[in-house]
C-alpha positions as CSV (number, residue, x, y, z in Angstrom):
1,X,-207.2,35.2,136.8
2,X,-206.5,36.2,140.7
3,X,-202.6,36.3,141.5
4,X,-201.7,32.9,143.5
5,X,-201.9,35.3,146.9
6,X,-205.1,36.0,146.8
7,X,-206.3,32.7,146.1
8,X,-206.2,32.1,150.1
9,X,-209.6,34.4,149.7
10,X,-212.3,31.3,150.0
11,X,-216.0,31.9,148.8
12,X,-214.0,34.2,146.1
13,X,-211.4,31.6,144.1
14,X,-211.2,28.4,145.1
15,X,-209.9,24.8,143.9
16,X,-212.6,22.7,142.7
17,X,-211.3,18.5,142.9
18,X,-212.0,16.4,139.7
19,X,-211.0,14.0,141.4
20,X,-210.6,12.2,145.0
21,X,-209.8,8.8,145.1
22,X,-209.8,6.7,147.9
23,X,-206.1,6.6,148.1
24,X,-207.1,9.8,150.3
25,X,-207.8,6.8,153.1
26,X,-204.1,6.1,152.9
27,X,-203.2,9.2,153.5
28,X,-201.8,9.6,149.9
29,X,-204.4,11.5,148.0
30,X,-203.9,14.2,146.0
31,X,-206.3,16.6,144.6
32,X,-207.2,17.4,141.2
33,X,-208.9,20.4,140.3
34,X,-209.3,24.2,138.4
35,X,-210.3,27.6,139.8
36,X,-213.0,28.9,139.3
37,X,-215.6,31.9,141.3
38,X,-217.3,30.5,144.1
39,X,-221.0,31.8,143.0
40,X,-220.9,30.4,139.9
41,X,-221.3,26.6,140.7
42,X,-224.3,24.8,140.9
43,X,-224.2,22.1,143.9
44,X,-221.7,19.5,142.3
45,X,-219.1,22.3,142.3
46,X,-219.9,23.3,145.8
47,X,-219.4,19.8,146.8
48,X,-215.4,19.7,145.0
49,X,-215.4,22.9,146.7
50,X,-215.8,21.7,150.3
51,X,-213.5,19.1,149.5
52,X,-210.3,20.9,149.1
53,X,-211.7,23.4,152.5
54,X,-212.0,19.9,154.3
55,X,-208.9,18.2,153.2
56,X,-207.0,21.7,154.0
57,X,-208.3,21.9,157.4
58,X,-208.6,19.0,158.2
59,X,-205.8,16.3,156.5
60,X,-203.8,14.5,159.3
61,X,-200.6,14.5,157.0
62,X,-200.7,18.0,156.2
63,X,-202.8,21.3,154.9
64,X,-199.5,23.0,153.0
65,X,-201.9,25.0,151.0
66,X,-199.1,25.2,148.3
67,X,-198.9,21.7,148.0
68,X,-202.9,21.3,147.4
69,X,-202.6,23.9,144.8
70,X,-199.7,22.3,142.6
71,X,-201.0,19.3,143.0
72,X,-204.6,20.0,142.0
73,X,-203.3,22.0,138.9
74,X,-201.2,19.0,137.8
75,X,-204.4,16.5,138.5
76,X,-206.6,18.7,136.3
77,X,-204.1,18.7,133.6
78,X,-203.1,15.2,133.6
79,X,-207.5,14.7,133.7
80,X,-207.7,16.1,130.2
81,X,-204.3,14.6,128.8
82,X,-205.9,11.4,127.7
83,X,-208.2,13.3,124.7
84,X,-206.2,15.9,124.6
85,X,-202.0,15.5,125.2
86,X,-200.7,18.9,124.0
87,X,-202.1,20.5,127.2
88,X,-200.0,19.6,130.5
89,X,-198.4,21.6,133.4
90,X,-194.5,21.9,134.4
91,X,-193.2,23.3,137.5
92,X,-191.1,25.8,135.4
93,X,-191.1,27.6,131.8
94,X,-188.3,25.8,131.3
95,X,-190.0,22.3,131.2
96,X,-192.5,23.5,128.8
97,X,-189.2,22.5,125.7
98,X,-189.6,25.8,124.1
99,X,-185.8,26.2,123.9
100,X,-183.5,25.6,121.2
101,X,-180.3,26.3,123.6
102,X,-179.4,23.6,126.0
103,X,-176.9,22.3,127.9
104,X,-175.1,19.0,126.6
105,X,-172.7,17.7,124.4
106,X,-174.6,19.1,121.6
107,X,-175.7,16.2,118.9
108,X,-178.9,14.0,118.5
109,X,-178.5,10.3,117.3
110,X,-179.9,6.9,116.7
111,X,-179.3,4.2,118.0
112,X,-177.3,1.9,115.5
113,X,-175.3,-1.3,115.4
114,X,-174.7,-1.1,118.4
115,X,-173.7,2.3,119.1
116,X,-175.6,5.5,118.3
117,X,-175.6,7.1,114.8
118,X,-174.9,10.8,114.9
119,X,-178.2,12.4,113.5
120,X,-178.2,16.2,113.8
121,X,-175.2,18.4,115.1
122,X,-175.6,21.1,116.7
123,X,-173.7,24.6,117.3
124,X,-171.5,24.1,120.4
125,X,-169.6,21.3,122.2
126,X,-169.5,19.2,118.6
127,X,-169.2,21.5,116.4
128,X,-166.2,20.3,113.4
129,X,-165.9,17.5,115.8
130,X,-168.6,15.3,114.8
131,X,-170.2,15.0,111.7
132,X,-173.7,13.6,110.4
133,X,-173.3,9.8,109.8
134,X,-170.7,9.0,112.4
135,X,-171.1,6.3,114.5
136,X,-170.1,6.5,118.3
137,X,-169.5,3.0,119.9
138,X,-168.5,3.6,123.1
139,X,-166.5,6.5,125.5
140,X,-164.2,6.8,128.3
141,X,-165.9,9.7,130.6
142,X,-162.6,11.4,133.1
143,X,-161.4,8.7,135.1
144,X,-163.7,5.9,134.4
145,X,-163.2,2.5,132.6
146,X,-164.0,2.6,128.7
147,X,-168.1,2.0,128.4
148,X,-168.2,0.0,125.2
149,X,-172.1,0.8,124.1
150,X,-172.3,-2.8,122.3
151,X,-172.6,-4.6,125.4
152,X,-175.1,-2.7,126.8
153,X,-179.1,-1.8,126.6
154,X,-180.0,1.1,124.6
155,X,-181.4,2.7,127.9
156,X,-178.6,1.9,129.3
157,X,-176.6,3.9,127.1
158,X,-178.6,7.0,126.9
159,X,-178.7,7.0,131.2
160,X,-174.8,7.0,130.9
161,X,-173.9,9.8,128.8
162,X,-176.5,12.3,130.8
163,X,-174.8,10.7,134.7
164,X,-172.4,13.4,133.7
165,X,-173.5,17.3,134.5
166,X,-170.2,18.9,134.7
167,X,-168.4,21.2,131.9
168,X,-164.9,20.2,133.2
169,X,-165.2,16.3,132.7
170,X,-163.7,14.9,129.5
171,X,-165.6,12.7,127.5
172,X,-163.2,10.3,124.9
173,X,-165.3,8.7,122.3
174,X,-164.6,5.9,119.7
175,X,-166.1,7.2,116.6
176,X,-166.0,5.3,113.6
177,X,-166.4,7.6,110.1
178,X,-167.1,6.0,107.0
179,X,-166.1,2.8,108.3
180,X,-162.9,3.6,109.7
181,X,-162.1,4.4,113.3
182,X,-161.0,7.7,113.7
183,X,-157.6,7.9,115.8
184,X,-157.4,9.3,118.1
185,X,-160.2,9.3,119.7
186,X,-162.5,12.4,119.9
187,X,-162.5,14.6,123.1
188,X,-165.4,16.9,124.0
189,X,-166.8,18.5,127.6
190,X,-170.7,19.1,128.3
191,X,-171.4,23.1,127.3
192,X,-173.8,25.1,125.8
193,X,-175.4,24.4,122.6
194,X,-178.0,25.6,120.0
195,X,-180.1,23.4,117.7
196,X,-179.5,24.0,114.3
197,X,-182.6,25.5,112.8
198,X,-181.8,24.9,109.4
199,X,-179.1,22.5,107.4
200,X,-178.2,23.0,103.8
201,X,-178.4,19.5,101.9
202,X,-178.3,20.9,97.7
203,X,-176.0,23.8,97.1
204,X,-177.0,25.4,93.7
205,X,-174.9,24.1,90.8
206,X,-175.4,24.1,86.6
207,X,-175.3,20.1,87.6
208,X,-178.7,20.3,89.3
209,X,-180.2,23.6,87.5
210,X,-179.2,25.6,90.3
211,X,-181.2,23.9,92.9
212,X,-181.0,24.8,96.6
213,X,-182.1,22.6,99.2
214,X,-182.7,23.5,103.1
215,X,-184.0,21.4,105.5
216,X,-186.0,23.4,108.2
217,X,-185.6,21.6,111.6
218,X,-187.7,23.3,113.9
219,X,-190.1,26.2,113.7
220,X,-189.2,27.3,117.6
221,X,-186.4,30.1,117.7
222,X,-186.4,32.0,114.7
223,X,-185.6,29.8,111.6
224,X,-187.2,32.5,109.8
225,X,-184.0,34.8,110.1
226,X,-181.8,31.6,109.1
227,X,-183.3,30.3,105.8
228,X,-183.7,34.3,104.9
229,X,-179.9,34.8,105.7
230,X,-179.3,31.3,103.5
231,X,-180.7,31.8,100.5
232,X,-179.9,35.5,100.4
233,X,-176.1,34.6,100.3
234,X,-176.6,31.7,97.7
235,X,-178.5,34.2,95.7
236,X,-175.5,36.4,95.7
237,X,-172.8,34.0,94.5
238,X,-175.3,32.0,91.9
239,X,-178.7,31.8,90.4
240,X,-181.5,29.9,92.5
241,X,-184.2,28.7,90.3
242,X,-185.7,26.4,92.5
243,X,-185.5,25.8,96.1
244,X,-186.8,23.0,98.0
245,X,-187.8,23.1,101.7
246,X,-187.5,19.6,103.5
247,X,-189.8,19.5,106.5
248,X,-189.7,16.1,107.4
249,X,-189.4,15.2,110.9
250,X,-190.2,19.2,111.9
251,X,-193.0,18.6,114.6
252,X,-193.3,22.2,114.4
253,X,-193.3,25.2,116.9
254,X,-194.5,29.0,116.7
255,X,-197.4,30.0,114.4
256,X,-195.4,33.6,114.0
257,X,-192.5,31.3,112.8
258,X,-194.8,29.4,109.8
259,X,-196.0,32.9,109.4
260,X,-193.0,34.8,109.0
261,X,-191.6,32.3,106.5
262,X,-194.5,31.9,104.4
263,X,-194.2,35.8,103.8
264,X,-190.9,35.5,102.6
265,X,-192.3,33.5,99.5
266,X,-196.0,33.8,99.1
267,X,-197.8,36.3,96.7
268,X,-199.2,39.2,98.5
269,X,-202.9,39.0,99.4
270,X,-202.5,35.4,100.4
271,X,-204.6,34.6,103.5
272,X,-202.2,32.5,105.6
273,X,-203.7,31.3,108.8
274,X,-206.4,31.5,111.5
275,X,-207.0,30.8,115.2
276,X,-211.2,30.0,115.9
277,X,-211.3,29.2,119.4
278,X,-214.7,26.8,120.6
279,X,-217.2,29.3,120.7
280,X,-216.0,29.9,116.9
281,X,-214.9,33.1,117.1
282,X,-211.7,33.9,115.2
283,X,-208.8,35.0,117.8
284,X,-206.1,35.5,114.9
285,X,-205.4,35.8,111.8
286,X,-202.5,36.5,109.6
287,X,-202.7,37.9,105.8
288,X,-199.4,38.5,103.6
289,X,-200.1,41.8,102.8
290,X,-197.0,42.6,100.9
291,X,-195.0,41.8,98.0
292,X,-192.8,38.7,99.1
293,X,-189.1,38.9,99.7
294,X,-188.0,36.0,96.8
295,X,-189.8,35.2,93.8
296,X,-187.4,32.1,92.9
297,X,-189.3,30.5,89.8
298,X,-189.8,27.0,91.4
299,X,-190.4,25.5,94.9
300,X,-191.0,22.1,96.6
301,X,-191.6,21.0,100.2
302,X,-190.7,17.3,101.1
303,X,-193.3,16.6,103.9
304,X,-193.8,13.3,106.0
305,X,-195.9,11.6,108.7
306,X,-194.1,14.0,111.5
307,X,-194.4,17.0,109.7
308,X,-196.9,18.8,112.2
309,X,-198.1,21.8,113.4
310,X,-196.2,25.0,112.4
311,X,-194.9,23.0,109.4
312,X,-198.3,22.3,107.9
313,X,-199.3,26.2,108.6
314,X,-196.5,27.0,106.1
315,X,-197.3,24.3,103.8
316,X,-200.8,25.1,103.4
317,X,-199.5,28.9,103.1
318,X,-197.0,27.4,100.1
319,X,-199.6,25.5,98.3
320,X,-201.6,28.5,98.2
321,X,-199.3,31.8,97.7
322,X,-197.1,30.2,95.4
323,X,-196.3,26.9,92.6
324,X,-194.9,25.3,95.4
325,X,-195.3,21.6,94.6
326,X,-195.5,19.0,97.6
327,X,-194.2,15.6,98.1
328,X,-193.8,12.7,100.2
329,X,-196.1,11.4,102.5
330,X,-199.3,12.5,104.8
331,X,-198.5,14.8,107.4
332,X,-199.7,14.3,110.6
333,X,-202.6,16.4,110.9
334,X,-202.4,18.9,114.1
335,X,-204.4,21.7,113.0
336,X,-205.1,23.2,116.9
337,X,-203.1,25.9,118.7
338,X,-201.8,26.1,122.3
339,X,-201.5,28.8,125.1
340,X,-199.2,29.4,127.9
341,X,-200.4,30.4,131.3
342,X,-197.2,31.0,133.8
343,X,-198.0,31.4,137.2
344,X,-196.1,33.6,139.3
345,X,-194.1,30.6,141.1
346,X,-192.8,30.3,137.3
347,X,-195.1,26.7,137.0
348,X,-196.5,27.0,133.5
349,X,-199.8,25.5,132.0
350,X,-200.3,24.7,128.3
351,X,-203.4,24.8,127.0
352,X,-205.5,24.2,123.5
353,X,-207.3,27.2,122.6
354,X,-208.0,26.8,118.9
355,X,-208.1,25.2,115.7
356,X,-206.3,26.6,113.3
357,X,-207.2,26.9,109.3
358,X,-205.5,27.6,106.5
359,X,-206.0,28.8,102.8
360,X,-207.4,26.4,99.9
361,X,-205.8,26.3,97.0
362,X,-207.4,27.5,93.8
363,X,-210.1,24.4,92.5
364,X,-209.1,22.6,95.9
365,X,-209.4,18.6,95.4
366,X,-208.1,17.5,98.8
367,X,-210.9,16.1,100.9
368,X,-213.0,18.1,98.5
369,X,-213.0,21.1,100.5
370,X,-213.0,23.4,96.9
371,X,-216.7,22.4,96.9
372,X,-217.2,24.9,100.0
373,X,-217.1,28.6,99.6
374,X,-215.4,29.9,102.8
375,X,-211.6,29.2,100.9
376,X,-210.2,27.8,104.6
377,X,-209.6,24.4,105.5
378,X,-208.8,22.7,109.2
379,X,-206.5,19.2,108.4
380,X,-206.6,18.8,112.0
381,X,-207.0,14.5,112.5
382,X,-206.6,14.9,108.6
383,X,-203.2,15.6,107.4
384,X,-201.9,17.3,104.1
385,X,-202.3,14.7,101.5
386,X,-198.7,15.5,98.9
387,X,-199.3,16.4,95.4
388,X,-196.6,13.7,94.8
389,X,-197.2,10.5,97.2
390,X,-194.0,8.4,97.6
391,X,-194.4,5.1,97.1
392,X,-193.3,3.9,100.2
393,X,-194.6,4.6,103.6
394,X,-190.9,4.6,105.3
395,X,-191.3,6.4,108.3
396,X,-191.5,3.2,110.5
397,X,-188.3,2.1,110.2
398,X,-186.7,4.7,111.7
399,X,-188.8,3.7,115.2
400,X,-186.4,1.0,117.9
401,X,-187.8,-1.8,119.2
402,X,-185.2,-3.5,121.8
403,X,-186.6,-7.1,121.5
404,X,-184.0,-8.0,124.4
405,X,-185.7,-6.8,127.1
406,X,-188.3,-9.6,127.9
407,X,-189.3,-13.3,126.7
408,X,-193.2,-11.4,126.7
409,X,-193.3,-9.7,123.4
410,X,-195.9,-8.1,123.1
411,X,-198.2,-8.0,120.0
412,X,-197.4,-4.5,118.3
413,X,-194.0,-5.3,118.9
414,X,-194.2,-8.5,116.7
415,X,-196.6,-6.9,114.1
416,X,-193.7,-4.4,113.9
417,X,-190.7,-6.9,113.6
418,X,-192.9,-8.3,110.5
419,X,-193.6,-5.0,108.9
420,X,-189.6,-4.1,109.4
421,X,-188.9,-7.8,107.5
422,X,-191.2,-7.0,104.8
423,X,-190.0,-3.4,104.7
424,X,-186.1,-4.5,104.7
425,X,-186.4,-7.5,102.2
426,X,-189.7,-6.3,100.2
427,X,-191.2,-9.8,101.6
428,X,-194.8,-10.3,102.2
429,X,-194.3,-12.8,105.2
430,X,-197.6,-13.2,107.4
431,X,-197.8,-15.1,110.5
432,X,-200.1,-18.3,110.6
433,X,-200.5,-21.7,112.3
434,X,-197.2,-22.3,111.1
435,X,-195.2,-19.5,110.8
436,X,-195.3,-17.5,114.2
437,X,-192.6,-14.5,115.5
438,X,-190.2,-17.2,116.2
439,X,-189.8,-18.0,113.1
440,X,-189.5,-14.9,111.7
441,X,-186.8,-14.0,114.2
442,X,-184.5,-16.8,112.7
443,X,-185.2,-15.6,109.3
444,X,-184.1,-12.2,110.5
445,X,-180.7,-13.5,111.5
446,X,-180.5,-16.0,108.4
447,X,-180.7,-13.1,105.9
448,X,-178.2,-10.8,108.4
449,X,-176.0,-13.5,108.7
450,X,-175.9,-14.2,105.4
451,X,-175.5,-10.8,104.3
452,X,-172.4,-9.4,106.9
453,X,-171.0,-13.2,106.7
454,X,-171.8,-13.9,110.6
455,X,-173.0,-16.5,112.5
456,X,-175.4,-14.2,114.7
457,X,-177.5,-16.8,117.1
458,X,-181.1,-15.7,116.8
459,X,-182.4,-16.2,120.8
460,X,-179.4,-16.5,123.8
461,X,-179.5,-19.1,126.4
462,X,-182.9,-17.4,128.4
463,X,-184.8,-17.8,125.1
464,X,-184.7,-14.1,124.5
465,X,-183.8,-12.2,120.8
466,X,-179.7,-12.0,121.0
467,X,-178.4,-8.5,121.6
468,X,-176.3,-8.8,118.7
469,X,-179.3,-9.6,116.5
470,X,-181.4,-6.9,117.9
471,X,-178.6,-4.6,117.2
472,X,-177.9,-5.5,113.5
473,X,-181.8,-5.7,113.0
474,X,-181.8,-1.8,114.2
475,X,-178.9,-0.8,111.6
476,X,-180.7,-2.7,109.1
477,X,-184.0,-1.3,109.4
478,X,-182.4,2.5,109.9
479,X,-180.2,1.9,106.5
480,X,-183.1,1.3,105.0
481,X,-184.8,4.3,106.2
482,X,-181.5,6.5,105.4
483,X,-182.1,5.0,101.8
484,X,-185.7,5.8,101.1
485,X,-185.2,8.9,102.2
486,X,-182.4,9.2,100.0
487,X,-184.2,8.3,97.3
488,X,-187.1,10.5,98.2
489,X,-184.6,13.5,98.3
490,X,-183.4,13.3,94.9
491,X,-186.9,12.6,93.5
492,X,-187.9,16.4,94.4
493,X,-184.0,16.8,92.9
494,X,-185.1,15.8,89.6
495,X,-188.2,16.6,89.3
């Protein structure tokens, strides 16, 4: 593709419109479009051609030829989001989320009773600060008046912890830590952080027959260096004779990354991936053409509805090149492959290019692709089906729903408040001509009020789910996640 200076060259590269509304008579239209060569149109492309000349000539509120060109890109992008959103356009490389530094006060979270449950910490401003399962319930930021986060909407709460930029400004949080409040209060700044790419959640002991457990966050950065640097040092201080590899929640990251790490584990000749673009040509491919680096006598994976990309490249790679046994629920299925196009203005494009496929395993049941010959499957729209199913899809109920933001509920929202009930209380409630959401709100807050010893009204004076309900109904339905997963955990423990 032409550099963006020479693009000025018309009847040689030029933006073609997908689209020109009639917001254009308002003097508000933007242009959507691609480049492509002049000559190789037929008369439809002509005609988008024309367009953008015409509008750049001639458009009363300006012809900023810069401005045409962003805004077509993002058009043409935003086009092809609906069937396909992995493709999209940022300004900068930056935008794109590639990154596992940032800038922040360095821990993700839930929201929780209220306040926000501290879910993942990160290595910087939190660091032996914070710990996994603390709960924050409100802060004091420099000067300002204590924020107490129970009186206030969830977007409310997120929009006031980022109104701070600085590194100098003091942030005093109440923190409560297996349910006592930790005095005093914990004081942190904004700085630099990097997601943690890997947490250790088994260390190897005679107790569990020297099982080691890693979770594996992300595959961006390079997790593969972390979980080779983990296990070597448990390997040094004990035996590791089985090692399981949580990837639930990892939505994925670099094919290299799922790569890499299969190679540390799979027997050599194992065919671990492929790119076949549309015209089905095969772009990549990657083969583990070595011995592998451990040979630990057992493996599992834990996988769940958001294991995706990347992390179903390495678990296909697993099930393949070694025992590896896997268990939980369907992953998500995202068996396609993106590009990056950055422009020289640093604006970046990512694309789809391919589908990606992965290796069979010997005698292959799933979706009865052993009865084919090639040895490659595509899960895309699909999704790894475990070895091991648990017996409860949990996933949901880690999902908010702030009920307090409208008397107009809509319909998924109530579906989901039912499913959550049923879920929570193993119920098998259905709404009918005389049992509607209402209702099932009012059993929500007879069963919490019951349980914590409250007296929690179910709606406030507009008619509206309390906030104090709402909030106990999100604990509830995360504690319930936190269990199953628990649960799920020590299955793949004891198996």
């Amino acid at each position: 593709m032409k550099e963006k200076k020479e693009l000025t060259k018309v009847k040689k590269v030029a933006i073609v419109s997908s689209v020109i509304t009639g917001v254009l008579a308002l003097a508000t239209g933007i242009v959507t479009g691609y480049y492509i060569y002049y000559g190789q149109v037929g008369s439809e492309g002509r005609k988008l051609i024309e367009s953008y000349e015409l509008l750049k000539d001639n458009w009363l509120y300006g012809n900023e030829e810069e401005y045409l060109l962003d805004n077509a890109t993002t058009g043409l992008v935003k086009g092809v989001a609906s069937t396909d959103p992995y493709t999209f356009y940022t300004k900068t490389q930056a935008e794109q989320g590639l990154s596992t530094d940032g800038n922040g006060l360095g821990f993700s979270s839930h929201f929780y009773d209220g306040g926000i449950y501290i879910t993942e910490v990160h290595d910087g401003p939190s660091t032996g600060k914070l710990k996994i399962g603390d709960v924050i319930y409100g802060v004091t930021i420099g000067d300002n008046d204590y924020y107490d986060f129970t009186t206030h909407k969830y977007s409310d709460v997120s929009a006031y912890l980022a109104s701070v930029s600085d590194t100098t400004t003091v942030y005093q949080f109440k923190v409560v830590r297996d349910g006592v409040e930790i005095t005093p209060s914990i004081s942190m700044t904004r700085g630099k952080y990097s997601q943690s790419l890997i947490d250790v959640t088994v260390s190897p002991s005679s107790s569990n027959d020297f099982t080691l457990g890693i979770k594996i966050n992300t595959f961006l950065g390079n997790p593969t260096s972390a979980l080779d640097q983990t296990i070597s040092y448990y390997q040094k201080q004990t035996t590791v004779n089985k090692l399981i590899l949580d990837l639930r929640g990892n939505g994925g990251g670099l094919v290299d990354q799922a790569s890499s790490m299969a190679k540390l584990f799979v027997k050599k000749g194992t065919f671990i991936y492929s790119l076949v673009d549309k015209n089905g040509k095969t772009v990549e491919s990657k083969t583990q053409n070595y011995d592998p680096t451990y040979s630990i006598p057992n493996y599992s994976l834990i996988i769940d509805e958001n294991t995706a990309s990347a992390s179903e490249i390495f678990t296909l790679a697993m099930r393949a090149g070694t025992n590896a046994k896997v268990y939980g629920l369907k992953s998500y299925g995202k068996g396609i492959a993106q590009q990056f196009k950055t422009f020289s203005d640093g604006s970046t494009i990512r694309y789809t290019y391919a589908y990606v496929y992965g290796p069979e395993r010997d005698n292959e049941t799933m979706y009865d692709e052993g009865s084919d010959a090639d040895k490659t499957m595509c899960i895309h729209g699909k999704g790894i089906i475990p070895d091991y199913t648990f017996t409860t899809d949990y996933v949901s109920l880690q999902n908010v729903y702030d009920y307090t933001q409208s008397l107009a509920v809509s319909e998924n929202g109530m579906n989901y408040l039912l499913n959550t009930y049923n879920d929570i209380y193993s119920d098998t409630k259905t709404y009918n001509a005389s049992y509607h959401f209402t209702d099932l709100v009012s059993d929500f807050a007879d069963k919490i009020n019951t349980k914590y010893s409250l007296s929690i009204a179910a709606f406030d004076d507009t008619g509206i789910v309390s906030k104090k309900l709402n909030d106990k109904i999100v604990k509830e339905s995360y504690d319930k996640y936190l269990k199953y997963y628990s649960v799920l955990t020590n299955e793949v423990i004891g198996a």
